[in-house]
C-alpha positions as CSV (number, residue, x, y, z in Angstrom):
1,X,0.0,0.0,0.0
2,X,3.1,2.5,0.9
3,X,4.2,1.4,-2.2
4,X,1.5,2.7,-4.3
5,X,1.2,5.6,-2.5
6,X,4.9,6.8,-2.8
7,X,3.7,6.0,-6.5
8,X,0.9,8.2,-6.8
9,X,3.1,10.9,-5.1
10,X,6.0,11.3,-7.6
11,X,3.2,11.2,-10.6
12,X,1.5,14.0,-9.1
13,X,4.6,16.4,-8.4
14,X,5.7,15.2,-12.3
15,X,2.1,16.8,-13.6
16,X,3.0,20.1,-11.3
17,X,6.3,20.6,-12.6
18,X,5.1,20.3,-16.2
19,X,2.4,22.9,-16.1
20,X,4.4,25.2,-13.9
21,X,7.2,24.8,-16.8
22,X,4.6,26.0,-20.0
23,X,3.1,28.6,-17.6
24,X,6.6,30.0,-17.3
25,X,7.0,29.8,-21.2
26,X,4.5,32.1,-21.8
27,X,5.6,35.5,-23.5
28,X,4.6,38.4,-21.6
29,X,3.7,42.0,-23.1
30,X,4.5,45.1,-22.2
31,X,2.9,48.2,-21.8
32,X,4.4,50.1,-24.6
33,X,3.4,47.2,-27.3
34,X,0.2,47.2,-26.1
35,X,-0.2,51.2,-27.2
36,X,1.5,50.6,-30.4
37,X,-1.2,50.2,-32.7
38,X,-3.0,52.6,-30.9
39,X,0.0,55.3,-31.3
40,X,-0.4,53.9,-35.2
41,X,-4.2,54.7,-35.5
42,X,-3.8,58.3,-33.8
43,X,-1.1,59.2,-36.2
44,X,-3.0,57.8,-39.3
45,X,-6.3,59.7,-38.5
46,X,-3.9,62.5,-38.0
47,X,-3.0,62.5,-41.7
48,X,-6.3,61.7,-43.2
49,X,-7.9,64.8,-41.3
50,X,-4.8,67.0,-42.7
51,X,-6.1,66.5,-46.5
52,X,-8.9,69.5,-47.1
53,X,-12.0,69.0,-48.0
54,X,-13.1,69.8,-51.8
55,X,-15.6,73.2,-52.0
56,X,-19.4,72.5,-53.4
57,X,-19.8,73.9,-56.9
58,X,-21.6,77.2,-56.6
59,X,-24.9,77.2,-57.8
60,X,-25.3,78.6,-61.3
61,X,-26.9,82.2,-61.5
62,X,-31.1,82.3,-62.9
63,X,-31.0,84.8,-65.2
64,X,-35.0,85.6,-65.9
65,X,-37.1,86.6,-69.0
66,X,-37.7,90.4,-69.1
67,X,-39.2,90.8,-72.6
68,X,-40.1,89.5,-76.0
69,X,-41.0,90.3,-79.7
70,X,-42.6,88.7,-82.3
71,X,-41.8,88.5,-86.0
72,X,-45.7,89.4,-86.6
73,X,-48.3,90.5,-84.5
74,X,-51.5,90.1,-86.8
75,X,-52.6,87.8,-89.8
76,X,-55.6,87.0,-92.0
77,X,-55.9,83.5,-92.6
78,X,-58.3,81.3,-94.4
79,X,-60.1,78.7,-92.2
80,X,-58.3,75.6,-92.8
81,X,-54.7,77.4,-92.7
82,X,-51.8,78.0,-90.0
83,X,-49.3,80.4,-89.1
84,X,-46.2,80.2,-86.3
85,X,-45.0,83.2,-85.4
86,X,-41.3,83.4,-83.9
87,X,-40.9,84.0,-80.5
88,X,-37.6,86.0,-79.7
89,X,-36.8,86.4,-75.6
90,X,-34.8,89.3,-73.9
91,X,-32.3,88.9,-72.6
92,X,-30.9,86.1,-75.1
93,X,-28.9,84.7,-72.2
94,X,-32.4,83.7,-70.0
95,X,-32.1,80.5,-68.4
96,X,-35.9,79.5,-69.0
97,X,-37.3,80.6,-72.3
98,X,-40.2,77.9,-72.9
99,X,-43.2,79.7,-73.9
100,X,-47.4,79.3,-72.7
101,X,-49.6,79.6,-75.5
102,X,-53.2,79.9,-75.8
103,X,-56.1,81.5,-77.9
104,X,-58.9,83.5,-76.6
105,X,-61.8,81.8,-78.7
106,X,-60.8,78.5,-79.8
107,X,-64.0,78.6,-82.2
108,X,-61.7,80.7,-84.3
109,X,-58.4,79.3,-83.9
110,X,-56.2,76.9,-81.8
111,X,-52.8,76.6,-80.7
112,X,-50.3,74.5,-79.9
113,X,-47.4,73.9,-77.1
114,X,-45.0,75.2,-80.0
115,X,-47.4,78.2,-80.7
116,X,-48.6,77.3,-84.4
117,X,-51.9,78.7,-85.0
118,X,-54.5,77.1,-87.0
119,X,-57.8,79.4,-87.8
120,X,-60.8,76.8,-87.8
121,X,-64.0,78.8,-87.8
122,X,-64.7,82.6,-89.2
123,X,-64.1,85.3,-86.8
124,X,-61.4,87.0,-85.1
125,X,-59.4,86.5,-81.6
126,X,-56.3,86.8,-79.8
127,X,-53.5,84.5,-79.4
128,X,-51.3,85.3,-76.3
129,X,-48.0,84.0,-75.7
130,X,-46.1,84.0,-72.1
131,X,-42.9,83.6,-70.5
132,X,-43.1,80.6,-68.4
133,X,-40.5,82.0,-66.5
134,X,-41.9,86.0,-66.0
135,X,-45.8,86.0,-65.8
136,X,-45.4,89.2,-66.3
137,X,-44.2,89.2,-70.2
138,X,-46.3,88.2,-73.1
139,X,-47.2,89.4,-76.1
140,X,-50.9,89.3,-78.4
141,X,-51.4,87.9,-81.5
142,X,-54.6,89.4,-83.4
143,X,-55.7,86.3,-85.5
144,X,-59.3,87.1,-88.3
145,X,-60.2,84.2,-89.7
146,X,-62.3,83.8,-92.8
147,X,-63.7,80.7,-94.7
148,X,-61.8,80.2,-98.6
149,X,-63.0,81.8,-101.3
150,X,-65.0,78.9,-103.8
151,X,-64.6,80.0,-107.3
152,X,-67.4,79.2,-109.3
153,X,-66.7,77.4,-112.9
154,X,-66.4,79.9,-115.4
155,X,-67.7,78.8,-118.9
156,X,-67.7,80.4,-122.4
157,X,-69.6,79.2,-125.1
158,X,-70.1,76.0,-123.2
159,X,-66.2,75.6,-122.5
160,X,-65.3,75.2,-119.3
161,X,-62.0,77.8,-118.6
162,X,-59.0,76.6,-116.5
163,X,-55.9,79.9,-116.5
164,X,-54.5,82.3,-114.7
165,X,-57.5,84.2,-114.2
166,X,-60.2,81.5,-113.7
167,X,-59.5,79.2,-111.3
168,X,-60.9,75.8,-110.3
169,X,-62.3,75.0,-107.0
170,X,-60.2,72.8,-105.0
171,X,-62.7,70.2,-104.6
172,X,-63.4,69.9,-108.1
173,X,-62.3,66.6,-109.3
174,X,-63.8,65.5,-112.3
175,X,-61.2,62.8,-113.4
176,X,-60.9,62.3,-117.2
177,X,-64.1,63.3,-119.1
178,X,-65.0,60.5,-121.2
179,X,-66.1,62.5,-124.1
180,X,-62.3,63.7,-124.7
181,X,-61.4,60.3,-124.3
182,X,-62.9,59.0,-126.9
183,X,-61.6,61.4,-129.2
184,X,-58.4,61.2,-128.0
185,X,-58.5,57.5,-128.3
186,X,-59.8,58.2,-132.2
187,X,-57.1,60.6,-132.9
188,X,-53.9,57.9,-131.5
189,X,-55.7,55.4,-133.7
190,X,-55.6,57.5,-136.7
191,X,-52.3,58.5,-136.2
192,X,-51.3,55.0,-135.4
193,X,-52.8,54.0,-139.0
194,X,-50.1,56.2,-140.5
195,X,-47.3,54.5,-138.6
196,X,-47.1,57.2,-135.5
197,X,-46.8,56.5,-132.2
198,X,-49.1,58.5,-129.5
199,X,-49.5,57.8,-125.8
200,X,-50.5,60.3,-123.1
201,X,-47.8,61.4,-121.2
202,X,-49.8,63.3,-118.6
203,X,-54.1,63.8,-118.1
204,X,-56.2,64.5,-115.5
205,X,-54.5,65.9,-112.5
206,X,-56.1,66.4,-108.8
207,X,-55.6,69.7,-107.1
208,X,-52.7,68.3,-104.6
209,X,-51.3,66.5,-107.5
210,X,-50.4,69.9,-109.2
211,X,-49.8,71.3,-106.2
212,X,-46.7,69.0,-105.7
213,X,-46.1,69.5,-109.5
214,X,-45.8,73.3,-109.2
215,X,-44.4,73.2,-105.3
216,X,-41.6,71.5,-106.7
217,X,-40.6,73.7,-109.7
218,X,-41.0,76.6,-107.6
219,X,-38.3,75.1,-105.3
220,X,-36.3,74.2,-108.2
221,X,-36.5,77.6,-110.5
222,X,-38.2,79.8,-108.6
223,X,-41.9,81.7,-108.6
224,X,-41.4,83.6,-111.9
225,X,-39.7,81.0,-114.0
226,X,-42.2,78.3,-112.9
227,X,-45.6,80.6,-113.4
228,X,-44.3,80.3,-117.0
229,X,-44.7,76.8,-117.5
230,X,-46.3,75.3,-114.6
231,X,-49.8,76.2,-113.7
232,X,-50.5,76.9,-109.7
233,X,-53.0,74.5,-107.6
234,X,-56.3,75.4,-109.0
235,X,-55.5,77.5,-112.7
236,X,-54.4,74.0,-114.9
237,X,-56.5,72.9,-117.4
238,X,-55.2,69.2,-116.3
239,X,-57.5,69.7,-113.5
240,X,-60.5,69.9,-115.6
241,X,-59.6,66.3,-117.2
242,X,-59.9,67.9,-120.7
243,X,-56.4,68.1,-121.3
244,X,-53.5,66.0,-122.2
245,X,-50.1,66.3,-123.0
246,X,-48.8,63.9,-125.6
247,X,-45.8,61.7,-125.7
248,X,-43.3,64.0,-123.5
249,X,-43.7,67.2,-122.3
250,X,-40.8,68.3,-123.0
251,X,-39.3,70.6,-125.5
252,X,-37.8,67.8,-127.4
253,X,-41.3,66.6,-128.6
254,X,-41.0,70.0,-131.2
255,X,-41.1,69.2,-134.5
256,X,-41.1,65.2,-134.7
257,X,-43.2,63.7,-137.0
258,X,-46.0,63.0,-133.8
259,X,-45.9,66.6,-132.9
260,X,-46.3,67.9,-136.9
261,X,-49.2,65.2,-137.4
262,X,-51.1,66.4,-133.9
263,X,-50.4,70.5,-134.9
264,X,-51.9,69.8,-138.8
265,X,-55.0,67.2,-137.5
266,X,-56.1,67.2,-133.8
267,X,-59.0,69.9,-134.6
268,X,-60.6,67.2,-136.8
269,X,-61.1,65.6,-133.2
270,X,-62.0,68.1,-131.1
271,X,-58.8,69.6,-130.0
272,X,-56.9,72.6,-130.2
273,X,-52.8,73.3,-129.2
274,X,-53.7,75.0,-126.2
275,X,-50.0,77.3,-125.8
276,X,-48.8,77.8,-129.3
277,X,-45.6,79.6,-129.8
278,X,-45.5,83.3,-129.9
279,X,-48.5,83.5,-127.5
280,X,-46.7,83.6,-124.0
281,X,-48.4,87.1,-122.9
282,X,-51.8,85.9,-124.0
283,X,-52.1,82.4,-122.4
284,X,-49.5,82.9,-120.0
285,X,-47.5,80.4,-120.4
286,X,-44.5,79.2,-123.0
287,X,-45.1,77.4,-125.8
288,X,-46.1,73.4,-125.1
289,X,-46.0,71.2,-128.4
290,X,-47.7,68.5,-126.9
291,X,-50.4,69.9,-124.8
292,X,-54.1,69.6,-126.3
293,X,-57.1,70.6,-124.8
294,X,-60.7,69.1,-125.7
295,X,-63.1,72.0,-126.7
296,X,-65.5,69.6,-129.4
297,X,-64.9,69.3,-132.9
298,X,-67.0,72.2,-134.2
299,X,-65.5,74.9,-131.7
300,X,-61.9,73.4,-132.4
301,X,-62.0,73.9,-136.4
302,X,-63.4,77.5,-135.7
303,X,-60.4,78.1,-133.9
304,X,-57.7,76.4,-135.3
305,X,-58.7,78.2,-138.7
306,X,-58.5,81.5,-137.1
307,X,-55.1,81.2,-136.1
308,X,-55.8,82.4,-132.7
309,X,-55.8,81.3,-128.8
310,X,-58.9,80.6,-127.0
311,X,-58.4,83.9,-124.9
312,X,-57.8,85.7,-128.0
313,X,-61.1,83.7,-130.0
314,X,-63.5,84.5,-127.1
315,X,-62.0,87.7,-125.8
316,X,-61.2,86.7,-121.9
317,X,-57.3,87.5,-120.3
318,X,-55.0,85.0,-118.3
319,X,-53.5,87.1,-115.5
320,X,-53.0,86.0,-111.9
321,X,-54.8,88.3,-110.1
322,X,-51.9,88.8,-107.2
């Protein structure tokens, strides 16, 4: 029993020596590592606060509306018909220059956010315009408004006239007149017989059709030079669809064998060479080789053996009127 005792003895002092020995290896820290990273910290934060902080932008300066002008003040227009007047805003540095329109009797004539003005009844009323930005600044805008002038069809000796000084109503859209078609037809095939060729280069035309027509040769040659061949919306003959030009309407249909055949025989079918050449201030318009115009064959033989126009035959000008 000692025996196992004195055993039990020496084991247990082994197990104290042992943990007093790893107690003992333990490193120990000191005060000034412990305030190391602390000193660290301090001195970064230091140098972070020493960098300055960027200024905000200054805010940009309003500058307001304090007047404007108009590039017209008043307009007539027909019902149907608009008008945008330019807005010009003082000064031309304003920060804000959108605009407020509106019309005193829409019954008469509306506008839009961009301030084009449409007249849509008879009447008159004021469009005003404002500064979105100054209450205070607008301008008026007197609008009278009055429904289109409908020409009535002028006829003489049971012709119906198409020039410069009687127009067509816009509406009028007859389409090709069947009469003149069958004489035209009768005059290709007798020209045909004699080993011509004839086609129709252009007939009946629609009012926007010759609006296009004549919209684009004004933008091409200008107002003057196109009133001399091309006929404004409303004043062609094509409109009444009682005319026709033949082949090409061009200046290089003069004097082929179709265009000789057509000056020496169309009467015998009704039709007359509507612009001959010479006649420029009478009819209005330059000479056109290929353009016939259906008037029936008795009135065409009268005037094609008088050697004159039909405003010359029947007494009656071609003059726009403005």
């Amino acid at each position: 029993m000692k025996k196992i005792l004195s055993i039990l003895t020496v084991f247990a002092l082994m197990l104290s020596f042992s943990a007093c020995k790893s107690k003992g290896n333990k490193k120990s820290v000191t005060k000034s590592e412990v305030s190391k990273p602390a000193v660290e910290a301090s001195a970064s934060k230091q140098e972070t606060s020493s960098v300055p902080e960027p200024e905000p932008e200054p805010e940009p300066v309003k500058i307001g509306v304090e007047s404007m002008k108009l590039s017209a003040y008043e307009r007539e227009f027909e019902v149907g018909t608009s008008f945008m007047p330019i807005v010009t805003m003082y000064p031309s540095n304003a920060t804000d220059k959108s605009e407020i329109w509106q019309s005193s009797n829409t019954a008469v004539a509306k506008v839009n956010a961009h301030g084009n003005i449409t007249a849509v009844g008879e009447g008159e009323c004021t469009v005003t315009v404002t500064s979105a930005d100054n209450k205070e600044v607008s301008s008026s805008f007197k609008v009278t408004a009055k429904n289109p002038v409908v020409p009535e069809l002028k006829y003489i000796d049971g012709i119906l006239i198409a020039n410069k000084s009687y127009p067509l109503p816009k509406n009028y859209n007859p389409g090709v007149n069947p009469e003149a078609q069958a004489a035209l037809d009768q005059m290709f095939e007798a020209a045909r017989s004699e080993g011509l060729s004839m086609r129709v280069a252009s007939g009946f035309r629609s009012y926007s059709t010759q609006q296009q027509l004549y919209n684009n040769y004004v933008k091409r040659d200008g107002v003057a030079a196109a009133d001399r061949y091309s006929a404004r919306p409303g004043y062609s003959e094509h409109q009444t669809g009682l005319a026709f030009d033949i082949n090409k309407a061009s200046s290089s249909f003069t004097g082929t064998p179709e265009c000789n055949w057509l000056a020496a025989n169309a009467y015998k079918y009704g039709f007359i060479l509507r612009y001959p050449e010479g006649k420029e201030n009478i009819t209005g318009y330059m000479y056109e080789s290929w353009h016939y115009r259906y008037i029936g064959v008795e009135k065409a033989e009268k005037i094609y053996n008088s050697g004159l126009t039909l405003e010359e035959y029947y007494g009656f000008t071609s003059v726009y009127a403005n």
